[in-house]
C-alpha positions as CSV (number, residue, x, y, z in Angstrom):
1,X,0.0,0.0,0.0
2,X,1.7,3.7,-0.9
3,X,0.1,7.1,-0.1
4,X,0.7,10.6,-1.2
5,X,1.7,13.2,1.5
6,X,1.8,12.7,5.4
7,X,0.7,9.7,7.1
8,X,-2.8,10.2,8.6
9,X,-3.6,11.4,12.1
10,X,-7.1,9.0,12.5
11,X,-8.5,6.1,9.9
12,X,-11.7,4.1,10.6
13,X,-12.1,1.4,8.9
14,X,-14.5,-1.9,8.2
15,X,-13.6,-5.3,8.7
16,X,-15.6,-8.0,6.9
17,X,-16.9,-11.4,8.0
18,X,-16.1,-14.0,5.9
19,X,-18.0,-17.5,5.1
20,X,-15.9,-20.6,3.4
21,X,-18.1,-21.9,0.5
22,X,-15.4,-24.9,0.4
23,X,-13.4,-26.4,2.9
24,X,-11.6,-29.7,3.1
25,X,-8.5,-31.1,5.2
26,X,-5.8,-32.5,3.0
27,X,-3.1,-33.3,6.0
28,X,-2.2,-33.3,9.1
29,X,0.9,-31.0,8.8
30,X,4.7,-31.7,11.1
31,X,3.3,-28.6,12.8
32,X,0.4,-29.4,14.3
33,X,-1.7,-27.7,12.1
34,X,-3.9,-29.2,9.6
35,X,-3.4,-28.1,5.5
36,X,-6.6,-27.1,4.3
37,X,-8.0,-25.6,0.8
38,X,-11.0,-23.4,1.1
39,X,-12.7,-21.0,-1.3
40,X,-13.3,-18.1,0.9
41,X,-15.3,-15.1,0.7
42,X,-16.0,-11.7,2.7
43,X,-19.3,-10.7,3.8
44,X,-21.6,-8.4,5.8
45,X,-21.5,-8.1,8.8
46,X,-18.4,-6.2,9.3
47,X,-16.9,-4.8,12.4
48,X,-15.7,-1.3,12.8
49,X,-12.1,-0.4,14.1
50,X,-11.0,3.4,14.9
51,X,-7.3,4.0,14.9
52,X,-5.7,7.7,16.3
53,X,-2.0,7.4,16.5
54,X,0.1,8.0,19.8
55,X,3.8,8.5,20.2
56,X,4.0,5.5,21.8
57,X,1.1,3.9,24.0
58,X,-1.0,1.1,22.3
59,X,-4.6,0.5,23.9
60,X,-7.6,-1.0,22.7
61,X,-10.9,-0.8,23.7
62,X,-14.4,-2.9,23.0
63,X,-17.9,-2.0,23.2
64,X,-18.7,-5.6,24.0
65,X,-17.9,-6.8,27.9
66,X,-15.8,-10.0,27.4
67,X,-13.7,-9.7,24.6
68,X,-10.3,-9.1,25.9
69,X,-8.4,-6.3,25.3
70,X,-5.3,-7.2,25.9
71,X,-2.2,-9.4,24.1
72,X,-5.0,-11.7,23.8
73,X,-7.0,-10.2,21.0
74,X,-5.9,-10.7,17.6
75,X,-6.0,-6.9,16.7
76,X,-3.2,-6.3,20.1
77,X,-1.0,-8.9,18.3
78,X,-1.3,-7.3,15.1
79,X,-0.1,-4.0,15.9
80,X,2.8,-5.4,17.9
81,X,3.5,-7.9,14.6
82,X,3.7,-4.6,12.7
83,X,5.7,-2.7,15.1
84,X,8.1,-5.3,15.0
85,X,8.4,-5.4,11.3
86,X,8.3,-2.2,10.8
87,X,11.1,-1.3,14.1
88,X,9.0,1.2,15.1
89,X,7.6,2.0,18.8
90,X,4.6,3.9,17.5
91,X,1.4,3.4,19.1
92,X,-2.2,3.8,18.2
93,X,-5.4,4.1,20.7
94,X,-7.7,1.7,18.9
95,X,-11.9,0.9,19.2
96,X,-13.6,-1.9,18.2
97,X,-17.1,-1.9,17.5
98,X,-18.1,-5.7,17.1
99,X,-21.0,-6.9,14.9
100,X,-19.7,-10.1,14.2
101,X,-20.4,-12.8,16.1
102,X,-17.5,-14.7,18.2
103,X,-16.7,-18.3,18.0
104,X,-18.7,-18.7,15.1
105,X,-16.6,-19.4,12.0
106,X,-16.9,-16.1,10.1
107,X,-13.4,-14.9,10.8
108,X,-14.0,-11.6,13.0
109,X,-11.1,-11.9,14.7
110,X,-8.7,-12.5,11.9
111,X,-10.5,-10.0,9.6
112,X,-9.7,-7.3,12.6
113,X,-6.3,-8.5,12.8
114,X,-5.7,-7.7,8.7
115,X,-7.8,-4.4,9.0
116,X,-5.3,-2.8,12.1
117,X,-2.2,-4.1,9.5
118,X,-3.2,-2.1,6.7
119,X,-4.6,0.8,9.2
120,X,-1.6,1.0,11.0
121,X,0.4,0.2,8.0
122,X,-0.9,3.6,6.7
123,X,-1.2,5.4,9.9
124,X,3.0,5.0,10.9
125,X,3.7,5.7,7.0
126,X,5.6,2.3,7.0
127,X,3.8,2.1,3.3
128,X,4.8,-2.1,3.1
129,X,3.1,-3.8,0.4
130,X,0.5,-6.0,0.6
131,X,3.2,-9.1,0.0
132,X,5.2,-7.9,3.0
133,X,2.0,-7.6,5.1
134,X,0.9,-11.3,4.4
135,X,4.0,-12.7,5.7
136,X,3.3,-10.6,9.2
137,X,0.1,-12.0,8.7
138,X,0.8,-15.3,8.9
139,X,2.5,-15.1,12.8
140,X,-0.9,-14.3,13.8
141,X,-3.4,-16.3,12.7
142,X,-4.2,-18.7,9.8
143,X,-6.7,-16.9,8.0
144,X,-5.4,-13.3,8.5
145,X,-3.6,-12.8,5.3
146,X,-7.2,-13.6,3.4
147,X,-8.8,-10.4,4.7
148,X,-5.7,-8.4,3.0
149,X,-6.8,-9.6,-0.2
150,X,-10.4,-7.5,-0.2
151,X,-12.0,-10.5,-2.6
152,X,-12.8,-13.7,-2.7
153,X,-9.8,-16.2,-2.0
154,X,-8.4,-19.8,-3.0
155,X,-6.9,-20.2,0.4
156,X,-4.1,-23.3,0.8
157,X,-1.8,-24.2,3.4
158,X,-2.8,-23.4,7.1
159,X,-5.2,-21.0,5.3
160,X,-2.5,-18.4,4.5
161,X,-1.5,-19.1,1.5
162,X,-4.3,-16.9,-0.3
163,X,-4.7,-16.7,-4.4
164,X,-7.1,-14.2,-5.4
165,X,-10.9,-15.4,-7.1
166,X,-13.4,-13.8,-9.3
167,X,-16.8,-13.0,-8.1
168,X,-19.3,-13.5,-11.0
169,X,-22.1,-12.0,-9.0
170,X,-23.0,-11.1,-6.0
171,X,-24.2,-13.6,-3.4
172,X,-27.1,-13.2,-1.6
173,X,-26.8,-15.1,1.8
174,X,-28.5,-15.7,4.7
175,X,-26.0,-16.1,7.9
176,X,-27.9,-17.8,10.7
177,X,-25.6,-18.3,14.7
178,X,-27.0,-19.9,17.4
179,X,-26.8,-19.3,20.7
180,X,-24.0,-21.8,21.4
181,X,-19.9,-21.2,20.4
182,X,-17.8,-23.7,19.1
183,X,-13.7,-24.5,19.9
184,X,-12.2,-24.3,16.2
185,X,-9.5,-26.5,18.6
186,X,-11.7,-28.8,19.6
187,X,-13.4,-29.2,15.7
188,X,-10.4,-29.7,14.3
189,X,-9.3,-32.3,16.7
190,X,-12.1,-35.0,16.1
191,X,-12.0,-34.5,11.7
192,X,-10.8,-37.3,10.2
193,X,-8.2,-36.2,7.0
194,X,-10.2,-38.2,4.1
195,X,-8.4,-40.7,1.9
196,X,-9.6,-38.9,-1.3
197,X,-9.9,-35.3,-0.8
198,X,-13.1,-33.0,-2.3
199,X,-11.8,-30.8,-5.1
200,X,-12.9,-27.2,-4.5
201,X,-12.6,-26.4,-9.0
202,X,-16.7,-27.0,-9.5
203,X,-16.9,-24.0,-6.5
204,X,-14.8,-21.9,-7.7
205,X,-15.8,-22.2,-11.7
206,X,-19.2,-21.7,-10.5
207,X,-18.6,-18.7,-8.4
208,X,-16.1,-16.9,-11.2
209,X,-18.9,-18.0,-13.7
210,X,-21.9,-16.2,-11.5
211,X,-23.7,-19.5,-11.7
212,X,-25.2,-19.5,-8.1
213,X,-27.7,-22.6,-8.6
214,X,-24.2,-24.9,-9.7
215,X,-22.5,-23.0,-6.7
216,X,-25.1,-24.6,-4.6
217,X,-24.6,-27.9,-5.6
218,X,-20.8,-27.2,-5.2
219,X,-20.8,-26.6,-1.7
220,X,-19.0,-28.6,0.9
221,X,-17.2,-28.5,4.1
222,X,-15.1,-31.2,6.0
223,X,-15.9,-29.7,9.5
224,X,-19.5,-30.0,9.3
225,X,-19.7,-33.6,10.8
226,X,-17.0,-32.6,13.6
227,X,-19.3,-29.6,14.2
228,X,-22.6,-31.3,14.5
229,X,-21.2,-34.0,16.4
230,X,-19.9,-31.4,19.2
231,X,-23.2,-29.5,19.3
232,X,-26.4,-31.0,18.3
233,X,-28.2,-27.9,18.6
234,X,-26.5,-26.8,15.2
235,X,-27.1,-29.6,13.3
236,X,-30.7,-28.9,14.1
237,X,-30.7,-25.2,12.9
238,X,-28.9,-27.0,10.0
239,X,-31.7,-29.0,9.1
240,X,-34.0,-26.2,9.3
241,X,-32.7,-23.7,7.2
242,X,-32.1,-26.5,4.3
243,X,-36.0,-27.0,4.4
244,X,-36.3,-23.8,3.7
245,X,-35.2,-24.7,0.5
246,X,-32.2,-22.0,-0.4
247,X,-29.9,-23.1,-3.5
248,X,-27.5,-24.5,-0.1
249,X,-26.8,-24.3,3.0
250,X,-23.7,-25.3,5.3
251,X,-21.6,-24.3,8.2
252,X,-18.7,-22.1,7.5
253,X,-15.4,-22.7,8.8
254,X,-15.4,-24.5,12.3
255,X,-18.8,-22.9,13.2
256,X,-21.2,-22.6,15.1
257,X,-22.6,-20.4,12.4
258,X,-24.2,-21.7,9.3
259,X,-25.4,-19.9,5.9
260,X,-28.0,-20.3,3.3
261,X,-26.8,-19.7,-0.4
262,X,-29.9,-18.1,-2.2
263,X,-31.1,-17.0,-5.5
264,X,-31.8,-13.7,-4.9
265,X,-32.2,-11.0,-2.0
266,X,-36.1,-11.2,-2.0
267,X,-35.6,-15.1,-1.1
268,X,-32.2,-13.9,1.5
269,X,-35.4,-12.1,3.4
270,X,-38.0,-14.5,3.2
271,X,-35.5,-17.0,4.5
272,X,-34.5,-14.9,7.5
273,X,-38.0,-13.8,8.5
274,X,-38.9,-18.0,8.3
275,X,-35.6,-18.7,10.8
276,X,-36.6,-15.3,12.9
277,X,-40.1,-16.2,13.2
278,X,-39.5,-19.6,14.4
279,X,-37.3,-18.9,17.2
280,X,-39.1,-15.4,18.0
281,X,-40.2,-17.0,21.7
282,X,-36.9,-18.7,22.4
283,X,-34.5,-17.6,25.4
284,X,-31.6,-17.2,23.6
285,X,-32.6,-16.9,19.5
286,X,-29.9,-17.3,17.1
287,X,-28.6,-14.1,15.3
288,X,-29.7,-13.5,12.0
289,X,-28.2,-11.4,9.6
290,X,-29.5,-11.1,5.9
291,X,-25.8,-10.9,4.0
292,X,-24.1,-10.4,0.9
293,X,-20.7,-10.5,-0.6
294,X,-18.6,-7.7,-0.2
295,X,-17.3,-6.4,-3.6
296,X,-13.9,-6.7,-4.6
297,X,-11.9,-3.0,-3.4
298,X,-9.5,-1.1,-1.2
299,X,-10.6,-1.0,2.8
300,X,-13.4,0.3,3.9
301,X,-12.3,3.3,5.1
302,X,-14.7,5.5,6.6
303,X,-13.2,8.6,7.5
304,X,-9.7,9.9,6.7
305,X,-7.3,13.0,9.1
306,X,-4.1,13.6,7.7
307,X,-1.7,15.1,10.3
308,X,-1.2,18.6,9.7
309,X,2.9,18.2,9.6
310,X,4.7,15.3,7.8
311,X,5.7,13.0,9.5
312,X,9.2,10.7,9.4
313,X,9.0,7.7,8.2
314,X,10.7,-12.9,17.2
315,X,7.4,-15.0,15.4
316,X,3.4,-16.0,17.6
317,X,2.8,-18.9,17.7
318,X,0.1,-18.9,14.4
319,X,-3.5,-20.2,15.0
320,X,-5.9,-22.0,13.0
321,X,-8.9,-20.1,13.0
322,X,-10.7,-21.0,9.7
């Protein structure tokens, strides 16, 4: 990323959810980890991160009681990735507005990790390309590096070895989490690496041809058992948005949160008031957001202060969090 004149003073920027239309387990890596391919792509709803630089102090707030704050969170470990790349002690005071749900599969926490790289990699005028910032990306968390990319992704490796994919069409989605979490550790643990593995090219021909009905057919992911084995409850919700009859639906990533592929918008709404409805008298109702994919563009950036003056210019352990 390069910008003209003085680094800014402020950025606020989205970060998108993501759902994986694909996803199988190819190996059990040396590592520990599990190599994946997934066809990937970013969604509503998106979280909102607001970024003022300091000289030096690096603090981040939440609007939602629980989510930690602190070296824990995947934005905290971004910033000091970057600092550390970059050899700078800059700081930032940093808000997070959260919209997408945790423990869920849709990548919040890895798509706020990517969005304070390339806000921070703007606000300290370090100016590294993208390339550079996929490599930081990768210390942090396995599907990081996908959120850099602003499109759909053929994701390999862990998850962070992320080639760029066409978007024939918009999707029209329905994103549907229930009440209950799930442990990407835990889902990951009990699959079983398959003798023959799926092959993601129907899902992605489909998706760079805009053909949504073969896209449904396409659909597949290697957690789902795993997932409904640990929690029931999900497979339930599974079963009941598929009667609904959308082109398909699945979990994404490790769950607990599933989606419905559908032809249209008008059907995205009918589907969601059906799920909404049906739950309206429950104690805990699962969260349902009508959804789309994101186009293909820079970040999100909402507003923009340049600073009145120019301005001069050890590895994480990684996670799997697809």
């Amino acid at each position: 990323m390069t910008t003209t004149g003085p680094p800014p003073a402020s950025v606020i920027f989205t970060a998108p959810a993501k759902i994986n239309l694909t996803l199988e387990v190819v190996a059990k890596r040396y590592d520990g980890f599990h190599a994946i391919e997934s066809l990937m792509v970013p969604v509503d709803p998106c979280d909102t991160l607001e970024f003022q630089a300091t000289a030096g102090e690096l603090t981040l707030t939440c609007d939602q009681p629980g989510i930690p704050v602190d070296g824990r969170n995947l934005v905290v470990k971004a910033a000091e990735a970057l600092r550390r790349a970059v050899g700078t002690r800059r700081g930032a005071v940093i808000r997070l507005t959260k919209r997408i749900p945790h423990e869920a599969g849709l990548g919040g926490g890895s798509s706020d990790a990517a969005t304070t790289l390339l806000a921070l990699n703007e606000l300290w005028g370090a100016n590294l390309p993208t390339a550079y910032l996929a490599k930081v990306a990768a210390e942090i968390g396995s599907d990081v590096a996908f959120f850099l990319v602003q499109t759909a992704g053929w994701c390999t490796g862990r998850g962070e070895i992320v080639m760029p994919q066409e978007i024939g069409r918009p999707l029209d989605l329905v994103i549907v989490k229930p009440a209950v979490g799930l442990s990407t550790k835990e889902i990951y643990s009990r699959v079983v690496v398959p003798t023959t593995p799926l092959d993601g090219t129907p899902a992605r021909d489909a998706l760079r041809a805009g053909d949504v009905s073969a896209l449904g057919r396409a659909l597949f992911n290697r957690l789902q058992a795993p997932a409904f084995a640990v929690a029931p409850a999900v497979e339930s919700l599974y079963r009941e948005l598929a009667a609904l009859e959308p082109l398909g639906c699945q979990l994404s990533g490790s769950g607990s949160a599933l989606f419905a592929l559908c032809r249209d918008a008008l059907e995205a709404n009918r589907i969601a008031e059906a799920v909404r409805q049906k739950h309206v008298s429950d104690p805990q109702p699962p969260q349902v957001f009508v959804s789309r994919t994101r186009p293909a563009s820079p970040p999100n950036r909402i507003t923009l202060a340049r600073n009145k003056e120019s301005t001069g210019a050890h590895h994480g352990s990684p996670h799997q969090t697809v």
